[in-house]
C-alpha positions as CSV (number, residue, x, y, z in Angstrom):
1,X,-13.9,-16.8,20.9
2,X,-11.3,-16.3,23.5
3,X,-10.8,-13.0,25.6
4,X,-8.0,-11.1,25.2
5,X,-6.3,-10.2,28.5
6,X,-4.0,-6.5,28.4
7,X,-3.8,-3.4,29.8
8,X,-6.6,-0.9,28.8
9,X,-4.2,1.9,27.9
10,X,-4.1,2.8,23.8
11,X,-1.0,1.5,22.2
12,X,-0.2,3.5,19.2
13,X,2.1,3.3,16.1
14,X,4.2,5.8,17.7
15,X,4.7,3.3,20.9
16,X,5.3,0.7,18.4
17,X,8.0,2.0,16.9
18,X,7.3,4.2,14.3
19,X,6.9,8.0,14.3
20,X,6.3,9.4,11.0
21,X,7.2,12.9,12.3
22,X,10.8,11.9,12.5
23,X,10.7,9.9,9.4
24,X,8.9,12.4,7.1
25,X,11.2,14.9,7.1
26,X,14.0,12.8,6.0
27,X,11.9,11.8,3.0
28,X,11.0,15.8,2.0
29,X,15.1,16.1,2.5
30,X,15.8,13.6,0.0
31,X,13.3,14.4,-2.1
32,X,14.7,17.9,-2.7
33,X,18.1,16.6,-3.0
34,X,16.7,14.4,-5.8
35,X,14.7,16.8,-7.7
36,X,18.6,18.7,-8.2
37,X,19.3,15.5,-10.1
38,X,16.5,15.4,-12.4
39,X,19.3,17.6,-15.6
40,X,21.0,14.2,-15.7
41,X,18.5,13.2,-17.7
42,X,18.8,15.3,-20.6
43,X,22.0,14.2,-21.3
44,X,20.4,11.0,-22.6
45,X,17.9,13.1,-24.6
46,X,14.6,12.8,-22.1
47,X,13.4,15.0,-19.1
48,X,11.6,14.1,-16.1
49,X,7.8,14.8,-15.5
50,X,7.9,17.6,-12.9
51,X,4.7,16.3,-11.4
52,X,5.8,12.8,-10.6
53,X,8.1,14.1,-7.9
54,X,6.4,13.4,-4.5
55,X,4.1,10.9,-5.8
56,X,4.3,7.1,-5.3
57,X,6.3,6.5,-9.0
58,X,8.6,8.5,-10.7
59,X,8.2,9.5,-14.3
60,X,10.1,10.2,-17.2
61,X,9.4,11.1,-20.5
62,X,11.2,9.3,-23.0
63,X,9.7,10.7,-26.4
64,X,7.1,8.3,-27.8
65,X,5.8,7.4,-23.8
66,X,6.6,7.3,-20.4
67,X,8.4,5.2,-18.1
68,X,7.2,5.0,-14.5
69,X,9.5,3.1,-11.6
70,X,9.1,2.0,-8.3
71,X,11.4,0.4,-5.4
72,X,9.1,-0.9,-2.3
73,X,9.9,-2.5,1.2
74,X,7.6,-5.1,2.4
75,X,8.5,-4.4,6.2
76,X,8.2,-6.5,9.4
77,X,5.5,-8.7,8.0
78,X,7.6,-11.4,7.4
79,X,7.8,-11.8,11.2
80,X,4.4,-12.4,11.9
81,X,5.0,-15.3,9.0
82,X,7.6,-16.7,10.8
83,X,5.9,-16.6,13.9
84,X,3.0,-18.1,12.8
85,X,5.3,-20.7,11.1
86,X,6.4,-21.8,14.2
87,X,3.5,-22.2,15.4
88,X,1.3,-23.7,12.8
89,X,4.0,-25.3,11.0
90,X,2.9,-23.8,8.0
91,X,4.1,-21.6,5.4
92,X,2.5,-18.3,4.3
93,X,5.3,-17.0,2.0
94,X,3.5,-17.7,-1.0
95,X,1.0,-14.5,0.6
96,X,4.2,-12.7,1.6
97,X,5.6,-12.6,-1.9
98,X,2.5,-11.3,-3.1
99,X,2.1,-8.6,-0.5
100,X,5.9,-7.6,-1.6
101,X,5.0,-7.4,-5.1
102,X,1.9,-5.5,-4.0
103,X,3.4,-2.7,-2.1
104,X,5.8,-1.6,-5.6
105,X,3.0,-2.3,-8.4
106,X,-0.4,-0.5,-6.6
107,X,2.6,2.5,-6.0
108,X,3.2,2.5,-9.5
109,X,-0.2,2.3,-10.8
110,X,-1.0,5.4,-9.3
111,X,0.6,7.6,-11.8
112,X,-1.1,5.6,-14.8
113,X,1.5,2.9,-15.6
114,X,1.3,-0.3,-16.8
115,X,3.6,-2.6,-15.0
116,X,6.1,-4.1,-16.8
117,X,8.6,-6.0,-14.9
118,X,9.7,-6.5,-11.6
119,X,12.7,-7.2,-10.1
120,X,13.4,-9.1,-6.4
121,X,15.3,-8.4,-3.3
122,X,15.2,-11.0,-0.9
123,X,18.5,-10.2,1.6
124,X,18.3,-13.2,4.0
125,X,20.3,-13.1,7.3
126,X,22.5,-16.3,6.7
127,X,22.7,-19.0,3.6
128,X,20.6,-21.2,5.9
129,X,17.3,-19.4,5.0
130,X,17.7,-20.5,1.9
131,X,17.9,-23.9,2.6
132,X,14.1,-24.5,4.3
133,X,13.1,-25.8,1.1
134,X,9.0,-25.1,2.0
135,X,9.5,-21.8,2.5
136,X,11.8,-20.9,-0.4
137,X,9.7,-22.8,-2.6
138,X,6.6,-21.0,-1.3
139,X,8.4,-17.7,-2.0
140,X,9.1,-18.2,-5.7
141,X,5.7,-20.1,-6.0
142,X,3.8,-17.2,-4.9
143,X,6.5,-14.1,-6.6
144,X,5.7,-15.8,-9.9
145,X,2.0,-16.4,-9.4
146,X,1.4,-12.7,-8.3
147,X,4.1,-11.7,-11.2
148,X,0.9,-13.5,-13.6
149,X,-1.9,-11.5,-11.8
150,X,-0.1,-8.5,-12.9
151,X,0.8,-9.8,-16.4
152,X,4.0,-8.5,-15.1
153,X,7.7,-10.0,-16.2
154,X,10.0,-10.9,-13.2
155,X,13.6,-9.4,-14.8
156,X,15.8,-11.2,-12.3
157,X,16.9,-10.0,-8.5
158,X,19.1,-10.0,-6.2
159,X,19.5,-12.1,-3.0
160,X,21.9,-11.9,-0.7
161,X,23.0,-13.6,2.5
162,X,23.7,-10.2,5.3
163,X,24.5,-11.7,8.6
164,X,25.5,-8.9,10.9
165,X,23.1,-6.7,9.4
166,X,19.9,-9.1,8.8
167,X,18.8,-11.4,11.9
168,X,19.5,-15.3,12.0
169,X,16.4,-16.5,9.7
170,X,15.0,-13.6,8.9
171,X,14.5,-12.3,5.4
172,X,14.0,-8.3,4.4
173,X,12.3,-8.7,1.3
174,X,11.1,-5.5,-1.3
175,X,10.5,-5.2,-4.9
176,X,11.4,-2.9,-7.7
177,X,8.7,-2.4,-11.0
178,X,9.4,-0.7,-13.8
179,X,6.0,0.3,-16.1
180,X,5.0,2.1,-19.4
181,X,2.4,5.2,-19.6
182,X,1.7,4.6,-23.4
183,X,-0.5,6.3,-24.4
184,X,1.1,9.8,-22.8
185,X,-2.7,10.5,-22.0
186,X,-2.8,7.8,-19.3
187,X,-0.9,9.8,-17.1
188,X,-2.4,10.0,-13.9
189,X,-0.2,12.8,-11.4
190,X,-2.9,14.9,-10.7
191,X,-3.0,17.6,-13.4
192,X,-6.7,16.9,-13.9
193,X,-8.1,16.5,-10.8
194,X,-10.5,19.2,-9.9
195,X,-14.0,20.0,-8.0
196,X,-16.5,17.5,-8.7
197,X,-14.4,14.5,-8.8
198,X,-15.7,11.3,-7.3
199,X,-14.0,9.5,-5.3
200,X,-14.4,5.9,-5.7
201,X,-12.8,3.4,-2.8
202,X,-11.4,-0.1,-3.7
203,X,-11.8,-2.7,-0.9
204,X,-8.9,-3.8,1.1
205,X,-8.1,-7.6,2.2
206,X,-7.0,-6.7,5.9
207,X,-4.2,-4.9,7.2
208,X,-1.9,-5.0,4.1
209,X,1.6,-4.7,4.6
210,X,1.2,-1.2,7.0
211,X,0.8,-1.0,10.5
212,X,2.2,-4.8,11.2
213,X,4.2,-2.8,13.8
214,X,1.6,-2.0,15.4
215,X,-0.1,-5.3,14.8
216,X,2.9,-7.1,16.2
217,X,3.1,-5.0,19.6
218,X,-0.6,-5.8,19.9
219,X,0.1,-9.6,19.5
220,X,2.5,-9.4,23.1
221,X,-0.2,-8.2,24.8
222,X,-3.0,-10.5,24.1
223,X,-2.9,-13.9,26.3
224,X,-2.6,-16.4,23.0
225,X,-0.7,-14.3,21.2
226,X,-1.3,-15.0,17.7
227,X,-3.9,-17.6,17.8
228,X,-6.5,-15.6,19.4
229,X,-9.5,-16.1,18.0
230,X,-10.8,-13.1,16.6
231,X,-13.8,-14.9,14.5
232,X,-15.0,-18.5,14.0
233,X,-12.1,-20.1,12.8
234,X,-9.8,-17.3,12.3
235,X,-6.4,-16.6,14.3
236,X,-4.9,-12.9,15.0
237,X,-2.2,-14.2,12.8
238,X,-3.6,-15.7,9.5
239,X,-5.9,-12.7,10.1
240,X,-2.8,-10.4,9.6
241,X,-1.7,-12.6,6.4
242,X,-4.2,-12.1,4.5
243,X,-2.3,-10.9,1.0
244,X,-2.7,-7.3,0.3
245,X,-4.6,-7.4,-3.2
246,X,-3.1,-6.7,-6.7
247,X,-5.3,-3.7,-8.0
248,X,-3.2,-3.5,-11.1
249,X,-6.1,-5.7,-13.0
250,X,-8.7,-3.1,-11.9
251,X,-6.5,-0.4,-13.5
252,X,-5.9,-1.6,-16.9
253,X,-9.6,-3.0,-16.6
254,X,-10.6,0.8,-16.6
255,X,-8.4,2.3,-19.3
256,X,-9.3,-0.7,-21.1
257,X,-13.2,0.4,-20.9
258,X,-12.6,4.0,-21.9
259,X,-12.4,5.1,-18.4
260,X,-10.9,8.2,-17.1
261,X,-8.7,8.2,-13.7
262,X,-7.9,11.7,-12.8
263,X,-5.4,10.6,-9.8
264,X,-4.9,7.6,-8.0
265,X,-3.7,6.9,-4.1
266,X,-2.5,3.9,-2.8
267,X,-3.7,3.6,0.7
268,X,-0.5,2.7,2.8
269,X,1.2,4.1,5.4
270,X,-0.3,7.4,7.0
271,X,-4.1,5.4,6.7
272,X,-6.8,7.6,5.2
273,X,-4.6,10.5,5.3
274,X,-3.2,9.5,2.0
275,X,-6.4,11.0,0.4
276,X,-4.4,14.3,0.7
277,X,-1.5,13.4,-1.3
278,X,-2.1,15.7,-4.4
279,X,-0.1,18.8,-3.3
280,X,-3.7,21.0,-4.6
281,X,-5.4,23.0,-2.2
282,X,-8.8,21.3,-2.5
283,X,-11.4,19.3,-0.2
284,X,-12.1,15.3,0.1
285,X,-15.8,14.7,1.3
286,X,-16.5,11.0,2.7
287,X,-20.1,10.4,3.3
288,X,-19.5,6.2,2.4
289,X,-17.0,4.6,4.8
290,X,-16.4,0.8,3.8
291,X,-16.8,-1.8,6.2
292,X,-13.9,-2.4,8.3
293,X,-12.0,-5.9,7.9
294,X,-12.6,-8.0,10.9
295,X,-8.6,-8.2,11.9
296,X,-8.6,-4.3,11.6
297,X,-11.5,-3.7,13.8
298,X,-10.1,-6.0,16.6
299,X,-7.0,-3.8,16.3
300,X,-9.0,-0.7,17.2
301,X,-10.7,-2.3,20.0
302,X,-7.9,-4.1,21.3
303,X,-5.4,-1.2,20.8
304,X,-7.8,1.2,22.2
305,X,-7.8,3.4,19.0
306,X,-10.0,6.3,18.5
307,X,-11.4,6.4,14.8
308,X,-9.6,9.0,14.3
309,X,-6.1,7.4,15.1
310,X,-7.1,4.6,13.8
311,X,-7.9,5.8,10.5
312,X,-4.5,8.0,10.0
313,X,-2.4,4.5,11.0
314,X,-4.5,1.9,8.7
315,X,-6.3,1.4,6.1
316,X,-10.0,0.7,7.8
317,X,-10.7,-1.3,5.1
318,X,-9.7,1.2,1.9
319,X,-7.1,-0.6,0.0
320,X,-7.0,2.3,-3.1
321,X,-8.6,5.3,-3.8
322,X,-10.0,6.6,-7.3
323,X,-10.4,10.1,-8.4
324,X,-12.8,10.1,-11.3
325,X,-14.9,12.3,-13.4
326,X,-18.5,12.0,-11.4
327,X,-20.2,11.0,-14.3
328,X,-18.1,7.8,-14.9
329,X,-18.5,6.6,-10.5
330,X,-21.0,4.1,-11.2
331,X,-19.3,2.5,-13.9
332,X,-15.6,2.5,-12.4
333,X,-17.6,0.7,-9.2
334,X,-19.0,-2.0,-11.9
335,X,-15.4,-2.7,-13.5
336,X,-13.8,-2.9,-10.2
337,X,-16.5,-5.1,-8.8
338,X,-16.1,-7.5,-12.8
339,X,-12.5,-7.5,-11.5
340,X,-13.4,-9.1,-8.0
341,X,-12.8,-6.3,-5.9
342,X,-15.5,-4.3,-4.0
343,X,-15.7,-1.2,-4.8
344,X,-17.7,2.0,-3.4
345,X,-18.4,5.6,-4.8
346,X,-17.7,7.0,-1.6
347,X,-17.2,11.2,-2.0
348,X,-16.7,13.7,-4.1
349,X,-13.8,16.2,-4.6
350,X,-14.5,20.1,-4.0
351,X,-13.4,23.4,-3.9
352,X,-11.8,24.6,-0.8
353,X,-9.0,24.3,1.7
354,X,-7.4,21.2,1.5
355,X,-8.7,19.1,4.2
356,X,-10.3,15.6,4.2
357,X,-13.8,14.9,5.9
358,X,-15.3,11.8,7.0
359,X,-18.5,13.0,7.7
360,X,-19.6,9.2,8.7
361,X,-16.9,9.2,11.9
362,X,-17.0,13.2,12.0
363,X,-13.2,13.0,11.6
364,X,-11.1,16.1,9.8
365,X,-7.8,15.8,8.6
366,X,-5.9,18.8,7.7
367,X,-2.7,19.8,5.3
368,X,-0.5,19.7,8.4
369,X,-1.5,15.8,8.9
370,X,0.4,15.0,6.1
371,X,3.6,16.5,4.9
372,X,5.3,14.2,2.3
373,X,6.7,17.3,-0.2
């Protein structure tokens, strides 16, 4: 393995680029700007489910069920593709469309949908992307195999050619799903969730499609650059490709087996701090912390990440998290694991402030580290 040479000092999402404390108030802006919206709908005859506002999908009821939608970014992993493109000469936009796909179905999951159809936005900075034949090809090779994974109907899209606005050969790619909440009691915003809950973890792949900022600023520093070795056979970069799993299977596996979910969270941007998304004043005990992926623990070495900014920038090897009736843990961990995806009953839900403990890492998050209403 080679040894990375860069300064010691830490190098944080904030120094990479993105500060979530000038970003999240935009999105509590527009949020309440939205919610003003929400009497359009009864001019059609339907109403929106109050809950769903704040959460990763938007509901509405529409009489006999509901109808759940989603619009997701990929973000700046395409240029780690690229990258490595140029330097492998290979392609890894077959993983990149399924990443894309990922970040808009496992939002719209959360609230107890079943994904219906998605829709493509692939705005290229000139005609000329188009016309690498590999890596278009690989695109709509791997859009329509993760659109099967999902069972999922690709509507259509739009792609169009921005130069001025999207770089020479680049590609800013994202994803819109639509899904169904049929029956109504499938909806999963939170209503039930209550002390006593477990909390069950689903595994993640690597870094996802969240922090690649960070990943990327990481990359300048390190003498190879991308093809550091970080295990036997493994590069930084394909490391950093690994495709961010579909957990949509592991969803409708569950309702399919009588299960109960209580509330969902997909594990994204803000790391472990999502487990704090239900606007309820309650507390999150962790006493199982899942292994950390190999790519995300040479992150926090080589960014010089304490656990406890490591865990409120990525994932740490959580992909999803589960919020089920405790009586039920065990066998959610089975169907997940039938699925392919480890899975770990990893806390319980309880009475309290609302504050998240990993008592593992000794880490406390608070209310104030996440503000997203």
């Amino acid at each position: 393995m080679s040894t990375p040479t860069h300064p010691s000092t830490p190098l944080t999402y904030d120094q990479a680029g993105v500060n979530y404390d000038l970003i999240d108030p935009l999105k509590v802006s527009a949020q309440r700007a939205a919610a003003s919206t929400a009497s359009q709908l009864t001019g059609h005859g339907f109403s929106e489910v109050k809950a769903s506002r704040g959460e990763s999908a938007y509901v509405v009821d529409v009489g006999p069920f509901y109808l759940a939608s989603i619009v997701e970014c990929l973000g700046t992993k395409t240029l780690v593709a690229d990258e490595m493109a140029r330097l492998t000469g290979q392609s890894f936009y077959g993983a990149i469309a399924q990443d894309t796909i990922a970040m808009a179905v496992n939002d719209l999951i959360t609230v107890g949908a079943t994904p219906l159809v998605v829709q493509a936005y692939w705005a290229a900075g000139g005609s000329d992307w188009f016309g690498n034949a590999q890596r278009a090809q690989a695109l709509v090779a791997g859009w329509k195999a993760a659109c099967e994974t999902c069972g999922v109907a690709w509507g259509g899209g739009e792609t169009p050619a921005l130069a001025g606005i999207v770089e020479n050969d680049r590609i800013d790619l994202a994803a819109s799903c639509t899904g169904i909440v049929n029956p109504k009691s499938r909806l999963s915003v939170g209503d039930q969730l209550a002390p006593g809950d477990a909390i069950v973890l689903l595994a993640a792949s690597g870094i996802h499609a969240n922090g690649l900022s960070l990943a990327r600023k990481l990359a300048e520093r390190l003498e190879n650059g991308y093809l550091t070795e970080i295990a036997d056979g493994l590069s930084y970069g394909a490391a950093l490709l690994a495709p961010t799993p579909l957990y949509s299977p592991v969803t409708e596996a569950l309702y399919k087996s009588g299960l109960t979910v209580h509330y969902s969270a997909n594990i994204t941007g803000h790391g472990w701090r999502k487990l704090l998304r239900h606007p309820g004043e309650l507390t999150y005990r962790i006493h199982t912390v899942p292994p950390v992926p190999e790519v995300l623990r040479f992150m926090q070495k080589h960014c010089h990440l304490d656990d406890r900014e490591a865990y409120s920038t990525l994932n740490m090897g959580a992909g999803f998290a589960l919020f089920v009736p405790p009586e039920q843990a065990a066998e959610v961990v089975r169907v997940a694991q039938g699925c392919g995806v480890q899975a770990w009953h990893a806390g319980q839900v309880e009475a309290g402030a609302k504050r998240l403990l990993i008592e593992p890492l000794g880490i406390e998050f608070s209310d104030a580290d996440l503000q997203l209403r």
